[in-house]
N, CA, C and O atoms as a GROMACS GRO file, in nm:
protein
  356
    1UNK      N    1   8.427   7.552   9.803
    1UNK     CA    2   8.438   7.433   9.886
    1UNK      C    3   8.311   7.420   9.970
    1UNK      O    4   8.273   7.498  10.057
    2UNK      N    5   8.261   7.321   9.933
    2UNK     CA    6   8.123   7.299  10.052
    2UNK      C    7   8.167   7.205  10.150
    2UNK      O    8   8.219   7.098  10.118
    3UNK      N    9   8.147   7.245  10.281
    3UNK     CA   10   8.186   7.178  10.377
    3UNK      C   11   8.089   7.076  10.429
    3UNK      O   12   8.127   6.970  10.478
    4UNK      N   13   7.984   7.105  10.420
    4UNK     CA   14   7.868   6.952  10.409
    4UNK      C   15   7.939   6.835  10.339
    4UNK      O   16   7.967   6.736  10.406
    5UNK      N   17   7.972   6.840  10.203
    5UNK     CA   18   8.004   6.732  10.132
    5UNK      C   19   8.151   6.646  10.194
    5UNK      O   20   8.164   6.524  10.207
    6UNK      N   21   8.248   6.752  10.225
    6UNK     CA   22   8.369   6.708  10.267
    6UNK      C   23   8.363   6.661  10.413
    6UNK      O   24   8.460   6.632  10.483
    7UNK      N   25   8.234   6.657  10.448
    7UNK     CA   26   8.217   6.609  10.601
    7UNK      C   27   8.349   6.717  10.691
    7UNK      O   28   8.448   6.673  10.751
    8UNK      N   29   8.326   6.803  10.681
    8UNK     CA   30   8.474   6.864  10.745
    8UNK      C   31   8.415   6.834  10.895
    8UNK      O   32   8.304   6.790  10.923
    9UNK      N   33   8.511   6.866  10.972
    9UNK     CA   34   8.433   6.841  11.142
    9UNK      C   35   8.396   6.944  11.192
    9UNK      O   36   8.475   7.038  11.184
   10UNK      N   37   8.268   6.968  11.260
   10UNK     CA   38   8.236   7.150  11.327
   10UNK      C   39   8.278   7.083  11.458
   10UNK      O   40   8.164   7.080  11.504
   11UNK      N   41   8.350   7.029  11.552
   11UNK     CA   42   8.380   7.032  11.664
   11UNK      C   43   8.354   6.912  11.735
   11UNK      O   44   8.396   6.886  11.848
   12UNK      N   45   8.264   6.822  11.643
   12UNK     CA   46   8.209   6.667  11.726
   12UNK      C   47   8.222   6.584  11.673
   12UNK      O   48   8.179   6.575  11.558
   13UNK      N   49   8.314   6.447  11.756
   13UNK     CA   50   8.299   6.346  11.668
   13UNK      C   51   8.159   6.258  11.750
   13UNK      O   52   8.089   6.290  11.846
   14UNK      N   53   8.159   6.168  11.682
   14UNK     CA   54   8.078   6.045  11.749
   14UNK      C   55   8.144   5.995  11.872
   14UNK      O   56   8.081   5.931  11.956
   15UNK      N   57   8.271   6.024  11.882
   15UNK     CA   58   8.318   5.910  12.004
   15UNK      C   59   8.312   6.027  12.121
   15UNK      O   60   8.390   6.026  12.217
   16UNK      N   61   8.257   6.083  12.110
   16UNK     CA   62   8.262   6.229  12.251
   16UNK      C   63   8.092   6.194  12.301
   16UNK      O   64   7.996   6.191  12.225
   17UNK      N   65   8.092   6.174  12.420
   17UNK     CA   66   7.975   6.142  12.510
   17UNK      C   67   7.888   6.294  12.526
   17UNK      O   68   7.935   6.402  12.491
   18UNK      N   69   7.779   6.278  12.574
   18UNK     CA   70   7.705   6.423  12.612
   18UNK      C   71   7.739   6.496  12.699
   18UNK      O   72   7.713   6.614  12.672
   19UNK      N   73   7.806   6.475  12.831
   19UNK     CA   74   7.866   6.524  12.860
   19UNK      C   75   7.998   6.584  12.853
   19UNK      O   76   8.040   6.644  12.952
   20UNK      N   77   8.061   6.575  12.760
   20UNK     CA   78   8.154   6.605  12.724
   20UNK      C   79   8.147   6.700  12.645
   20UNK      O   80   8.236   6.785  12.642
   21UNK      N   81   8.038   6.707  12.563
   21UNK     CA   82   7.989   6.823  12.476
   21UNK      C   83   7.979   6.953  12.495
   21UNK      O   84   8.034   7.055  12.452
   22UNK      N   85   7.850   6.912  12.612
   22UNK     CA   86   7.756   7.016  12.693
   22UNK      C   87   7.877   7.019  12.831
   22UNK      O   88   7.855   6.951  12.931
   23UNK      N   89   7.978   7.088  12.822
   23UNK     CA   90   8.052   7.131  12.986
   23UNK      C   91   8.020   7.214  13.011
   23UNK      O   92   7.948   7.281  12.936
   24UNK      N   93   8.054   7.250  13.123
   24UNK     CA   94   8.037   7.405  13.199
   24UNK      C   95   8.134   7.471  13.125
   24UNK      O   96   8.083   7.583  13.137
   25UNK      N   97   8.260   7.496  13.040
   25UNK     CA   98   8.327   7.523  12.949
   25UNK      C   99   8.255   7.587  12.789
   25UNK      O  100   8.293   7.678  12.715
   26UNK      N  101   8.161   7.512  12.783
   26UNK     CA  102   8.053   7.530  12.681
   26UNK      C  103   7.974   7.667  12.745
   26UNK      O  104   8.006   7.783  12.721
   27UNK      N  105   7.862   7.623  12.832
   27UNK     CA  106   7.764   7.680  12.895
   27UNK      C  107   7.837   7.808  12.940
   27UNK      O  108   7.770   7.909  12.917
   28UNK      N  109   7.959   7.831  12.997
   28UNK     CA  110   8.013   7.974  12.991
   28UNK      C  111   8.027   8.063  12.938
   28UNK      O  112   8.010   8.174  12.990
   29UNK      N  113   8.071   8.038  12.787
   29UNK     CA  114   8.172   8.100  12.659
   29UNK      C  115   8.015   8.180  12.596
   29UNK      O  116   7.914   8.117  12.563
   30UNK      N  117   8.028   8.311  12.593
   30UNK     CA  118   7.963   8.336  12.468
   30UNK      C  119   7.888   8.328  12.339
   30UNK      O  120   7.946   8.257  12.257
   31UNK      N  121   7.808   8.364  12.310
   31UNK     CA  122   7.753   8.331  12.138
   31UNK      C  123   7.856   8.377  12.067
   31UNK      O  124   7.893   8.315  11.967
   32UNK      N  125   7.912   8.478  12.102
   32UNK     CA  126   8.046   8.512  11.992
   32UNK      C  127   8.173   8.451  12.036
   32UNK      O  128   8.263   8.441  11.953
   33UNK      N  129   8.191   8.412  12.145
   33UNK     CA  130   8.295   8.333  12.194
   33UNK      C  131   8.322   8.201  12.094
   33UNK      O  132   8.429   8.168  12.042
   34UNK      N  133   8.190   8.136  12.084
   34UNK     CA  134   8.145   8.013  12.040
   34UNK      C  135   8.180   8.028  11.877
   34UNK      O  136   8.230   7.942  11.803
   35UNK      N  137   8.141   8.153  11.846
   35UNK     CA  138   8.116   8.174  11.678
   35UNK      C  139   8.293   8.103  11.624
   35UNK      O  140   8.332   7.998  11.572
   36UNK      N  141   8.369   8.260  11.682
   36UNK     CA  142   8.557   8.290  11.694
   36UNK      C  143   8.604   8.146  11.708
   36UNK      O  144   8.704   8.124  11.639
   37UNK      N  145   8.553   8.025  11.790
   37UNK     CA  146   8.611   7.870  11.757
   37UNK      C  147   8.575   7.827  11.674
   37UNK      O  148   8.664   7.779  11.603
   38UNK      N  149   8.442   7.812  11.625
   38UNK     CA  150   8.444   7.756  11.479
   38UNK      C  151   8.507   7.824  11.381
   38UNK      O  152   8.563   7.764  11.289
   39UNK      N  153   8.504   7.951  11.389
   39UNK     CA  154   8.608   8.067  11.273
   39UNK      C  155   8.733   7.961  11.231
   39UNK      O  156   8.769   7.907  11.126
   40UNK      N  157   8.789   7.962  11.399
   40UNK     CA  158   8.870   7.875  11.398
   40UNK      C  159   8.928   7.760  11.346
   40UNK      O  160   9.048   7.752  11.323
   41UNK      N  161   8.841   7.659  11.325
   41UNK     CA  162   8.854   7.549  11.325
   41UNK      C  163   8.835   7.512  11.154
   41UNK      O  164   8.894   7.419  11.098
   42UNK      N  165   8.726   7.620  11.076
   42UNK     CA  166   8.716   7.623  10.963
   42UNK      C  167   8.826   7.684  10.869
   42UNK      O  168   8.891   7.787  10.887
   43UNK      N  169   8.832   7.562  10.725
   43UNK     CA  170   8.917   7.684  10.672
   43UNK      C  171   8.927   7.788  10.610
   43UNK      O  172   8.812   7.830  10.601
   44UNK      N  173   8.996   7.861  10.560
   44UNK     CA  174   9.011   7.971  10.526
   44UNK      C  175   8.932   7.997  10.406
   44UNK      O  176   8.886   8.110  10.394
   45UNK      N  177   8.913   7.923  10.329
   45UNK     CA  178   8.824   7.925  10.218
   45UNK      C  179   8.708   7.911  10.243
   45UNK      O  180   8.642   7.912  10.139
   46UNK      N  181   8.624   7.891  10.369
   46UNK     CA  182   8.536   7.875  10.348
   46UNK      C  183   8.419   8.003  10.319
   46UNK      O  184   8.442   8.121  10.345
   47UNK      N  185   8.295   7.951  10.261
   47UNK     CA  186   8.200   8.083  10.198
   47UNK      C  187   8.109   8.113  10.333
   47UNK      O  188   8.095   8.047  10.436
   48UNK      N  189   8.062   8.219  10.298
   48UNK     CA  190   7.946   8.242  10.411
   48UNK      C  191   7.858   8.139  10.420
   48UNK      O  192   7.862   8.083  10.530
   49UNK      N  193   7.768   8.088  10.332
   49UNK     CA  194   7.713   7.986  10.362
   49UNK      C  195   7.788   7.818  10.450
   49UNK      O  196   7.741   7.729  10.522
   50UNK      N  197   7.893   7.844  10.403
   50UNK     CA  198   7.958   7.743  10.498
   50UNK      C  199   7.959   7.748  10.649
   50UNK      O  200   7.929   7.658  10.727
   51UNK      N  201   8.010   7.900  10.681
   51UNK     CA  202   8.033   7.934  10.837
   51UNK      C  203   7.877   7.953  10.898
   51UNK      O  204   7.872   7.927  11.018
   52UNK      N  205   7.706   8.005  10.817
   52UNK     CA  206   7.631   7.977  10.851
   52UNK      C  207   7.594   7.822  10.892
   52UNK      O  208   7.572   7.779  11.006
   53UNK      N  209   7.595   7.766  10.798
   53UNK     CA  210   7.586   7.589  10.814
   53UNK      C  211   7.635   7.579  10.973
   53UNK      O  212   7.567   7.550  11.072
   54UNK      N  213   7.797   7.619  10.962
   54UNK     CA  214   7.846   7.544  11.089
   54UNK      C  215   7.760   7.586  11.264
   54UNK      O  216   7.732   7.511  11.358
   55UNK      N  217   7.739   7.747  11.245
   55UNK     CA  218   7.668   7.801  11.331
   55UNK      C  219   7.512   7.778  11.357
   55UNK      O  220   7.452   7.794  11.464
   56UNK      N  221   7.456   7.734  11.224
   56UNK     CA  222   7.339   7.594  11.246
   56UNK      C  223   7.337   7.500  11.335
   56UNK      O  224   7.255   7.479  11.424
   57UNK      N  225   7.461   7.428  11.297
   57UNK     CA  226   7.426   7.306  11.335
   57UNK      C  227   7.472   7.299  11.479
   57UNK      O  228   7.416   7.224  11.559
   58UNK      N  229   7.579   7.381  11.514
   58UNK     CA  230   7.582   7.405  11.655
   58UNK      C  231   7.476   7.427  11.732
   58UNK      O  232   7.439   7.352  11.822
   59UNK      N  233   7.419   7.537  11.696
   59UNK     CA  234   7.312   7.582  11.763
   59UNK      C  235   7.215   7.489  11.813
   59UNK      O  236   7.177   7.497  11.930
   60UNK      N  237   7.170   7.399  11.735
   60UNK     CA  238   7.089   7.281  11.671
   60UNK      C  239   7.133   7.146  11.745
   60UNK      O  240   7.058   7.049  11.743
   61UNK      N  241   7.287   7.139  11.828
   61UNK     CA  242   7.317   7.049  11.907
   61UNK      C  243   7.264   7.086  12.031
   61UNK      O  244   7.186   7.017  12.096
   62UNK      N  245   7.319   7.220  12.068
   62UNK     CA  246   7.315   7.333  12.217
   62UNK      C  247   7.183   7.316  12.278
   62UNK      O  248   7.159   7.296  12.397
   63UNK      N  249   7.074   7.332  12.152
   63UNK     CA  250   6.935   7.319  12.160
   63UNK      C  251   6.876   7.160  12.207
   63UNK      O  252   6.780   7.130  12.278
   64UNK      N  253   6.962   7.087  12.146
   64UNK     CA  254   6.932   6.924  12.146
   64UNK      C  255   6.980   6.887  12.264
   64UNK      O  256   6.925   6.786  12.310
   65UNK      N  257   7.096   6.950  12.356
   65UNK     CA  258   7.129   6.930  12.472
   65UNK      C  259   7.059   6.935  12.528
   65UNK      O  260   6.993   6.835  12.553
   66UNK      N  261   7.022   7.098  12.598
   66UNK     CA  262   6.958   7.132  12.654
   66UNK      C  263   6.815   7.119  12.664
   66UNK      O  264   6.763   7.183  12.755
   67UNK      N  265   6.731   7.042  12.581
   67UNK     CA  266   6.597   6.980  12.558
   67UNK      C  267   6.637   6.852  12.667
   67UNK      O  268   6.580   6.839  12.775
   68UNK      N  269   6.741   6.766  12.619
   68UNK     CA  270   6.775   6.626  12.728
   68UNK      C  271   6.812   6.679  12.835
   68UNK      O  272   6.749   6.632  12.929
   69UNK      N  273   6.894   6.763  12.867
   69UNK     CA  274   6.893   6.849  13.021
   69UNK      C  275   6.804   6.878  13.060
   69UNK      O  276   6.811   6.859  13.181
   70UNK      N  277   6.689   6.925  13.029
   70UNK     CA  278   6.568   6.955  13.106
   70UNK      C  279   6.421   6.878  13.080
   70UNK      O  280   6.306   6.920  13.083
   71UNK      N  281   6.467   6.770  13.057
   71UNK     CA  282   6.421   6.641  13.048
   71UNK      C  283   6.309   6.598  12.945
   71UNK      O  284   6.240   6.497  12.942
   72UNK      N  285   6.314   6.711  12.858
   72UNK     CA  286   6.202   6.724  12.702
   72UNK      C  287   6.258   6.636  12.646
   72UNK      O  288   6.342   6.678  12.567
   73UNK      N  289   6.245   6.494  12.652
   73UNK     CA  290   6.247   6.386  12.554
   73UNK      C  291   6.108   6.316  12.565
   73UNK      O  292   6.015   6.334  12.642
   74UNK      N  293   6.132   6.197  12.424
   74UNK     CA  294   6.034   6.150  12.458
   74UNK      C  295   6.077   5.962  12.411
   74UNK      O  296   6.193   5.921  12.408
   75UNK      N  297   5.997   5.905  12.392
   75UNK     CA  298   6.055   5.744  12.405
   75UNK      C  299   6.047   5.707  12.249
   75UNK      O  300   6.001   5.771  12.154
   76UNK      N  301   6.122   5.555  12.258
   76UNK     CA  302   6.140   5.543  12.105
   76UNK      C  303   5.971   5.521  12.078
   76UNK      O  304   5.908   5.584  11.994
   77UNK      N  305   5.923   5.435  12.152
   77UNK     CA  306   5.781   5.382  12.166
   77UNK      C  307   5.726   5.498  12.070
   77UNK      O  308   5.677   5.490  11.957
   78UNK      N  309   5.749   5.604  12.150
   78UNK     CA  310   5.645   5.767  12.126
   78UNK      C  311   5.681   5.759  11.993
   78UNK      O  312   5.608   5.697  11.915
   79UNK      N  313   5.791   5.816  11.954
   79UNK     CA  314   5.854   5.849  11.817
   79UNK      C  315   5.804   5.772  11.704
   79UNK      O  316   5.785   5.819  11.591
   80UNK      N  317   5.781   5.643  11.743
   80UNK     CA  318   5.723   5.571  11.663
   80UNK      C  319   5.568   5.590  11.625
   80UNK      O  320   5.526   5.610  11.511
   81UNK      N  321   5.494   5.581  11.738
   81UNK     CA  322   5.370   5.589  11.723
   81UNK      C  323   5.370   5.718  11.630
   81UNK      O  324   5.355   5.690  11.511
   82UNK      N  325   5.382   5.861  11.661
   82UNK     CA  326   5.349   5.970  11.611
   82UNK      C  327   5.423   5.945  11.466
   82UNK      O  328   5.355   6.009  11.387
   83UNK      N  329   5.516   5.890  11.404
   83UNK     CA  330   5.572   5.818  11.281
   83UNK      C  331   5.483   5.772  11.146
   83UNK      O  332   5.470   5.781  11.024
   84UNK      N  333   5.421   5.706  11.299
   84UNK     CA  334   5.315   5.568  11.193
   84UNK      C  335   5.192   5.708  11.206
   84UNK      O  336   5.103   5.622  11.204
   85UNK      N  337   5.145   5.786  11.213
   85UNK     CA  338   5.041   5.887  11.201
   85UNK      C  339   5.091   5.942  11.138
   85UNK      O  340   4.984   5.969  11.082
   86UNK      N  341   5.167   6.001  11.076
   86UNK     CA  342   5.189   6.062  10.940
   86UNK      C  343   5.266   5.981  10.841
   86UNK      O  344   5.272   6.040  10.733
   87UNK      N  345   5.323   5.873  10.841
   87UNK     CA  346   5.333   5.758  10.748
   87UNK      C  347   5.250   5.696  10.689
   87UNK      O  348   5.273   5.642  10.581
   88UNK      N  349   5.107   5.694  10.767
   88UNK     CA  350   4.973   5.655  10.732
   88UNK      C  351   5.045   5.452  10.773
   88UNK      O  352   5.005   5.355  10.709
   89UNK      N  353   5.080   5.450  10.812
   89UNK     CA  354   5.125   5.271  10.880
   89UNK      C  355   5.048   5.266  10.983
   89UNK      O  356   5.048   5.166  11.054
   0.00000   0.00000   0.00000
């Protein structure tokens, strides 16, 4: 069972705001705390590469938070420009 394809859910939908994500509930719990809920939430069949995936992409949100928490963004403007420099546009 690949859980990419079946869109299974690792814990987020779209309708959950950033704060809601990133709580002090979050920011408390452990790396292994964190792991044991997705264990959770996945099913029983799933392969190692699946439960890696999920612990990816977590990580990969946590990281994406905490970049907008400490105010490492940048504008669409930016995104674009640096776009069109390797798009060659």
């Amino acid at each position: 069972m690949n859980l990419r394809d079946n869109k299974i859910n690792c814990g987020y939908s779209g309708k959950v705001g950033l704060a809601d994500i990133h709580s002090k509930e979050v920011e408390m719990s452990t790396a292994k705390e964190e792991v044991r809920k997705i264990l959770d939430r996945i099913p029983d069949d799933a392969s190692f590469e699946d439960i890696q995936y999920h612990i990816y992409v977590r990580e990969k949100i946590e990281r994406g938070l905490r970049d907008i928490a400490e105010g490492h963004v940048i504008t669409q403007e930016e995104v674009e420009q640096r776009m069109s420099k390797w798009l060659g546009n």
